[in-house]
NURONU-936509 format. One record per residue (C-alpha): residue in one letter; x, y, z; residue number from 1. Coordinates in Angstrom, 2 decimals. Each point is the difference from the previous one (the first is absolute). Last residue first. Example, Ala and Ser with C-alpha at 12.3 -4.5 7.8 and 13.67 -1.06 7.14 Angstrom:
<node><code>S</code><u>13.67</u><v>-1.06</v><w>7.14</w><pos>2</pos></node>
<node><code>A</code><u>-1.37</u><v>-3.44</v><w>0.66</w><pos>1</pos></node>
// end
This chain:
<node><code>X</code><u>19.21</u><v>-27.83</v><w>-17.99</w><pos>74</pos></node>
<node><code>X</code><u>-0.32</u><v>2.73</v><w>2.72</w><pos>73</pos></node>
<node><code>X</code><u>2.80</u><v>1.89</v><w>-1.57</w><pos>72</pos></node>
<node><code>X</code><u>-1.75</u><v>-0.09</v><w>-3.38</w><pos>71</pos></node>
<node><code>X</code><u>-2.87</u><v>1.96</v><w>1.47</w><pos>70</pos></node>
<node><code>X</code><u>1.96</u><v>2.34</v><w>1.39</w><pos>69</pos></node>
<node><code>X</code><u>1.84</u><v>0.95</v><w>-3.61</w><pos>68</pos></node>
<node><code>X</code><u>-3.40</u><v>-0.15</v><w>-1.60</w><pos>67</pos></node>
<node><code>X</code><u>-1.24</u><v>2.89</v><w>2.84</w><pos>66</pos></node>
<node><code>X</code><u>2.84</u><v>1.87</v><w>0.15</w><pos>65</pos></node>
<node><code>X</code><u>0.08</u><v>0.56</v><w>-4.27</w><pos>64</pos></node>
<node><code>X</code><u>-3.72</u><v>1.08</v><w>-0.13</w><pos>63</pos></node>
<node><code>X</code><u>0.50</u><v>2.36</v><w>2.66</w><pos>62</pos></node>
<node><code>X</code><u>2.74</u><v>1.65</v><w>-1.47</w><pos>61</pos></node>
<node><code>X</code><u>-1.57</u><v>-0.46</v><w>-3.89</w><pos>60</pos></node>
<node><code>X</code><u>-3.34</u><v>2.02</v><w>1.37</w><pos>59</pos></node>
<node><code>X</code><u>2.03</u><v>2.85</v><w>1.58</w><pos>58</pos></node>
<node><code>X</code><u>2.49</u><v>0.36</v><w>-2.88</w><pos>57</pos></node>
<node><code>X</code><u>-3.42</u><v>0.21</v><w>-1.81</w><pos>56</pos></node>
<node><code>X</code><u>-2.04</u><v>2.02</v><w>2.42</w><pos>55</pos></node>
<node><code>X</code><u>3.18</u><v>2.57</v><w>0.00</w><pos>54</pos></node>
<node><code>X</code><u>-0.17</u><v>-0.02</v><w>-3.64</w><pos>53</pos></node>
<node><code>X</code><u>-3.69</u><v>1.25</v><w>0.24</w><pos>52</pos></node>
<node><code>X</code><u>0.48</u><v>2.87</v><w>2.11</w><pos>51</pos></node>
<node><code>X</code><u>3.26</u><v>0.66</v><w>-2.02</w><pos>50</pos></node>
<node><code>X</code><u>-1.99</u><v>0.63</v><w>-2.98</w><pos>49</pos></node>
<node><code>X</code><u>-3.02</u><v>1.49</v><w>1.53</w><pos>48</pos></node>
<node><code>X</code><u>3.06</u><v>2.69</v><w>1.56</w><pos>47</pos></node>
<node><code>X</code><u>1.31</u><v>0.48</v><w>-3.46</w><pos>46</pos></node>
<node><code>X</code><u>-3.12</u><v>0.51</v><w>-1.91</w><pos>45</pos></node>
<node><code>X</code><u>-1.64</u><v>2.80</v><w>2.30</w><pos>44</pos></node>
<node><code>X</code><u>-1.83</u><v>-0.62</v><w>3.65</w><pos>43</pos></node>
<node><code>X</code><u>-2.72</u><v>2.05</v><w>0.86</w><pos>42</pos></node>
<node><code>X</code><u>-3.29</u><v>-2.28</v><w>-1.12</w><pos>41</pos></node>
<node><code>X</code><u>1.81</u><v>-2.82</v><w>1.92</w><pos>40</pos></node>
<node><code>X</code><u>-0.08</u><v>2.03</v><w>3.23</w><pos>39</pos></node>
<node><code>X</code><u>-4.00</u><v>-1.01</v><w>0.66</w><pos>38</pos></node>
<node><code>X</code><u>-1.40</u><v>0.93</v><w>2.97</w><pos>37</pos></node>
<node><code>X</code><u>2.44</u><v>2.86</v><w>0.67</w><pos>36</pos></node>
<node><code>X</code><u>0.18</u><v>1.73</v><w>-3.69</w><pos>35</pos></node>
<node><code>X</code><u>-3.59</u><v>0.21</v><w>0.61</w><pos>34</pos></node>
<node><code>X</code><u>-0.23</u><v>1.21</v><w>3.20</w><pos>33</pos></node>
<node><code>X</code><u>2.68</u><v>2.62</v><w>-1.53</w><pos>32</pos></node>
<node><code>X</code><u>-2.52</u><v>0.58</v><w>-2.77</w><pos>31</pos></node>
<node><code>X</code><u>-3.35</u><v>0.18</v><w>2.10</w><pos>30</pos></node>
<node><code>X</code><u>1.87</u><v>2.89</v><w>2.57</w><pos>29</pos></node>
<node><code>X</code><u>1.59</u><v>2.14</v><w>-2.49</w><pos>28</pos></node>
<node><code>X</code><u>2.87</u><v>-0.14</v><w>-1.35</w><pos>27</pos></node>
<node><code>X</code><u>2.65</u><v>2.84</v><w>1.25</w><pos>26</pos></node>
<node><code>X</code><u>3.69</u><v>-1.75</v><w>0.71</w><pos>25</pos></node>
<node><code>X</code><u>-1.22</u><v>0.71</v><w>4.04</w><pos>24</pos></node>
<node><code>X</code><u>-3.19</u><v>-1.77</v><w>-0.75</w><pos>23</pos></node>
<node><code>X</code><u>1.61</u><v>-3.01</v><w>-1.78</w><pos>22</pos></node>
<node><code>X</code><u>2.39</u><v>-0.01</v><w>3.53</w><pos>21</pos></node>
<node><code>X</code><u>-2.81</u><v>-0.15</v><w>2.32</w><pos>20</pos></node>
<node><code>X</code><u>-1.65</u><v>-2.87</v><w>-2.65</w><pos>19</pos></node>
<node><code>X</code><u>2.82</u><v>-1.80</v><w>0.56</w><pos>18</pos></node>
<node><code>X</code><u>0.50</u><v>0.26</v><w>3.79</w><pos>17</pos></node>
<node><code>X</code><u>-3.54</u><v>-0.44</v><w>0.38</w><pos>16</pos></node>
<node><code>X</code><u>0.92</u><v>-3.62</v><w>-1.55</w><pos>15</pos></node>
<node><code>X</code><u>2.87</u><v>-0.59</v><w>1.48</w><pos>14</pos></node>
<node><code>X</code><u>-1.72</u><v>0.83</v><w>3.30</w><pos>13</pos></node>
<node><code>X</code><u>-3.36</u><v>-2.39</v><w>-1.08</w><pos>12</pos></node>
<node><code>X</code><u>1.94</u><v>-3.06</v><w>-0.99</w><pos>11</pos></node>
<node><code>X</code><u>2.17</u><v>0.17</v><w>2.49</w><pos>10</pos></node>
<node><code>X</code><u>-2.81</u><v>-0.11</v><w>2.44</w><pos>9</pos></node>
<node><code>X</code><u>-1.51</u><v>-2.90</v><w>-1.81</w><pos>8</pos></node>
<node><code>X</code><u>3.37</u><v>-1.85</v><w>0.10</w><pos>7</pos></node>
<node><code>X</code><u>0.29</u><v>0.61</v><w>4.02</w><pos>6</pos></node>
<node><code>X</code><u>-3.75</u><v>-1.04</v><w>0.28</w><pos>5</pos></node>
<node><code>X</code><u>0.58</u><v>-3.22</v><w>-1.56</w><pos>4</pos></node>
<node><code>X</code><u>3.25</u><v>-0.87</v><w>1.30</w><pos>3</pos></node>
<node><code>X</code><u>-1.37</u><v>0.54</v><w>3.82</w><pos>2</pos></node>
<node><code>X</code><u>-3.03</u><v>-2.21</v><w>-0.86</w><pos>1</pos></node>
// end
């Protein structure tokens, strides 16, 4: 229960910290919740391409630990 509420309050002071700082840049209240809810719609090329290369290496890391413990155990 401690974990949960921890991660929720996170959630909520990053995200007032965002929108705080949106409002400081000068966007207005619906697009820095906006740009908060969904940070996708702000990123350009080269961050969605590292985004997703970082799920690969990611994906390939996990993939690799998990066939080389499974061929310990045989």
């Amino acid at each position: 229960m401690k974990i949960l509420g921890i991660s929720i309050l996170m959630l909520g002071l990053l995200s007032g910290f965002s929108i705080g700082i949106d409002r400081l840049l000068g966007f207005d209240l619906k697009t820095s919740i906006r740009n908060a809810v969904n940070p996708f719609l702000v990123m350009e090329v080269a961050e969605i391409i590292i985004f997703y290369l970082l799920i690969i290496i990611w994906a390939f890391c996990s993939t690799r630990l998990f066939l080389i413990k499974r061929s310990e155990k045989q």
